[in-house]
C-alpha angles and dihedrals in degrees: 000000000000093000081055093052085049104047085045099053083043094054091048086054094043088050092042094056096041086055089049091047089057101043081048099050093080090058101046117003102184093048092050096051089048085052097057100041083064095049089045086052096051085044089054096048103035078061092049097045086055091041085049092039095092102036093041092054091047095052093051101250108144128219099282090052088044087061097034086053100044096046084051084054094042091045092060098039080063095046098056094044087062092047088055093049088043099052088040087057088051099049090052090045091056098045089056092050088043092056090041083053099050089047090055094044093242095111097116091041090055093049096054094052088056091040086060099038090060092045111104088204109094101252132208111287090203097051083050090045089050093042089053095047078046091064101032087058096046085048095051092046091055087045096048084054086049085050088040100055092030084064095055097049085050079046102065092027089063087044092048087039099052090047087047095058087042089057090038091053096058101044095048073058099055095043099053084041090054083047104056095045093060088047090046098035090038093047090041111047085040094051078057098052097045091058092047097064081057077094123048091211083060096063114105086048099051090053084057096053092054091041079056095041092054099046095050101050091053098056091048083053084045090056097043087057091046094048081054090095098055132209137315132232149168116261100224097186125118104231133078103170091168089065094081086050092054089039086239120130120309132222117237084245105041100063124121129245120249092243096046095034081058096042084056094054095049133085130260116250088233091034100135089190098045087239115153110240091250084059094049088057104047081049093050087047092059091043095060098041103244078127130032087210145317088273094055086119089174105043086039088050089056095046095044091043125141124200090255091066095061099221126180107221129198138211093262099043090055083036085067102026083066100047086052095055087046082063101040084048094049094044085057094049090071099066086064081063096060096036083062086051088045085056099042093044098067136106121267116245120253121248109259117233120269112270116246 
């Protein structure tokens, strides 16, 4: 009964502070997951001190040796926990360095260092040296493509950028001029109005003059709301780097690279849907509304458009061709991110042997 009374007292405190730990873990993460390590570690060996009780007893081990031989148990059961969550961080770590690898074309050089790196036999430090420069150059070349295509899409966002603040510009003119002219035409016709009924013989006038005053106001309004939409004009730019996206006709310069263009088709290693990252944006697209949908021929012709097709584009269509290159441009950089992995993840070359 009383060992009841205990193991229950000791499951409420073990549930009160895991409750605590992960309302606590928003605050301090690092503290938390320490917290709850050591609460992992006295559950485990709470259970084991009950699971040891019996045979310890029967095999004569007093109280002291009871506690000294259930925290050695509970020590290990940690321990080999770690180690599993350890090795399991590693094996993802290296599958994302292998298909990093296989994107860039360095799989069998990889291998081979590894290879090398396992063996217990001293390898050649030169063929290590030359595997490594192998793979730094294969993974230069595939940066310098990132940087390459990177520089295009800031190209055409700095040239949409610079045409929508020149249409911007002028609209935000046109708007404030309609504005004050209604202020100006409205104040003034009605001041006038006003002093014409002074005089009862003035009053049909009068009653003209602000007719006149109130119309006009309300067209120049309406103008002001209509000039809200601002111009329209030709993007005379050579680069549409969201036709390939859209599968429409591409530009010499704004085609992808074959490693980027791959790394686009591909999904992502978190990826929950099994969508390829080109698909997640052209969903993401849609979801946001820079696009009604993929089969929004018109809307997708504007924001894919070359010099040639003679496109009048408006403030909102560069507004979102430049939000989508912000995300085209954003998705790439990431492969920046694994070929750093791919790097870092290599083995480290053997000492040569001293020179005679």
């Amino acid at each position: 009964m009383a060992n009841d009374f205990i193991l229950l007292i000791v499951g409420t405190v073990i549930a009160t502070v895991s409750v605590g730990a992960i309302a606590f873990h928003a605050f301090n993460p690092q503290i938390s997951q320490r917290l709850m390590r050591w609460l992992y570690l006295f559950a485990v060996r709470y259970a084991l001190l009950e699971f040891v009780r019996p045979s310890a007893a029967s095999l004569g081990f007093d109280k002291s040796w009871k506690w000294l031989l259930s925290s050695i148990l509970a020590v290990v059961a940690l321990s080999v926990g770690t180690v599993g969550r350890t090795q399991e961080s590693l094996q993802v770590h290296s599958t994302g360095s292998e298909r990093t690898a296989q994107l860039v074309g360095v799989q069998s050089e990889l291998n081979q260092l590894r290879k090398l790196a396992d063996s217990d036999i001293h390898g050649d430090g030169w063929q290590v040296l030359w595997l490594h420069q192998r793979v730094s150059e294969r993974v230069m070349g595939a940066s310098l493509q990132v940087d390459a295509t990177i520089a295009q899409i800031d190209n055409e966002i700095s040239r949409a950028n610079e045409l929508r603040g020149y249409l911007s510009d002028r609209r935000d003119r046109r708007v404030s001029r309609a504005n004050l002219l209604s202020a100006l035409v409205g104040g003034g016709l009605g001041a006038t109005s006003s002093g014409l009924q002074l005089s009862s013989s003035l009053n049909k006038p009068a009653a003209i003059v602000g007719i006149s005053a109130g119309t006009l106001s309300a067209g120049l309004a309406i103008s002001g709301i209509h000039a809200q939409k601002g111009e329209t004009s030709q993007f005379n730019f050579d680069s549409n780097m969201l036709a390939e996206l859209f599968d429409r006709p591409t530009l010499p310069d704004s085609h992808y690279p074959p490693t980027v263009w791959t790394f686009l088709n591909e999904a992502a290693p978190n990826s929950s849907d099994g969508l390829t990252r080109k698909q997640q944006l052209l969903r993401s697209w849609v979801q946001v509304k820079r696009i009604d949908s993929l089969t929004s021929v018109d809307k997708i012709d504007h924001l894919t458009s070359e010099p040639s097709e003679a496109f009048r584009l408006s403030i909102d269509d560069l507004e979102d061709r430049v939000a989508m290159l912000q995300d085209v441009r954003a998705r790439i950089s990431f492969l920046k991110r694994d070929l750093g992995e791919l790097l870092t993840s290599l083995p480290g070359a053997e000492p040569f042997p001293p020179s005679e």
